[in-house]
C-alpha positions as a printed Julia matrix, in Angstrom:
64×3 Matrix{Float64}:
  -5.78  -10.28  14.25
  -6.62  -11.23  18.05
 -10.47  -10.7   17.16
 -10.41  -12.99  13.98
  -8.14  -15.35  16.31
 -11.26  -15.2   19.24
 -13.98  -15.16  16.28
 -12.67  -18.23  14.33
 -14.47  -17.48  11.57
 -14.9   -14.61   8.53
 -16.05  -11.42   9.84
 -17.06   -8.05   8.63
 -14.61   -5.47   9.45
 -16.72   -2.98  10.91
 -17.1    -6.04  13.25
 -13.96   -6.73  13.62
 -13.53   -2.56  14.15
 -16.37   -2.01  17.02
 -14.51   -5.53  19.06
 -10.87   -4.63  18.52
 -12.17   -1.09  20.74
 -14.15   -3.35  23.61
 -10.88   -5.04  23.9
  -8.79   -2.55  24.66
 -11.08   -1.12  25.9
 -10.62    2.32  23.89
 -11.56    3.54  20.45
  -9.39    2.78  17.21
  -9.42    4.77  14.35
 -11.11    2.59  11.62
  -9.1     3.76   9.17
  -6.12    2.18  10.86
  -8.19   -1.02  11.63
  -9.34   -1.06   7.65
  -6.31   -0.28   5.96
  -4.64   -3.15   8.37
  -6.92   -5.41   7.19
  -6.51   -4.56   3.46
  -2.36   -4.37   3.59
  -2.55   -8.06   5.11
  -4.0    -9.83   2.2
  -1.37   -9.65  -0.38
   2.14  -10.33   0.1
   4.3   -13.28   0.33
   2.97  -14.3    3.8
  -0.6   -13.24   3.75
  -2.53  -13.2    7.47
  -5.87  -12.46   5.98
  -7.94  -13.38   3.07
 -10.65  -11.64   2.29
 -13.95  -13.47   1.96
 -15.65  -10.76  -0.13
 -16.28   -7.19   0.03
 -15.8    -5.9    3.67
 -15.08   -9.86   5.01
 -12.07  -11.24   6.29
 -10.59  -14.05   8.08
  -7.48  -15.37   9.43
  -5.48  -17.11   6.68
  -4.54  -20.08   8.53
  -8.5   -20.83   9.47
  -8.91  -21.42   5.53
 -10.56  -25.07   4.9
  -8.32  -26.17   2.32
């Protein structure tokens, strides 16, 4: 969420993967970092929406 927060704008997650690590400066399993992304798109309260395959961004950056 921080690196879509920085980003401001849709991102792949493999992105959004390799800058989550530089920030913390150690690695994260993509599979945690993917299935985060993927569990936070449905839901009553929603923090991502995904683009299209592989893209997401922060819900409440939508242009509505």
């Amino acid at each position: 969420m921080l690196v879509l927060e920085r980003v401001g704008e849709p991102m792949r997650a493999r992105e959004n993967h390799a800058a989550a690590c530089e920030i913390i400066g150690e690695p994260l399993a993509w599979k945690s970092v993917k299935a985060a992304l993927a569990r936070n798109v449905t839901g009553k309260h929603p923090r991502f929406y995904r683009v299209r395959h592989g893209v997401y961004e922060l819900v409440r950056d939508l242009k509505r």
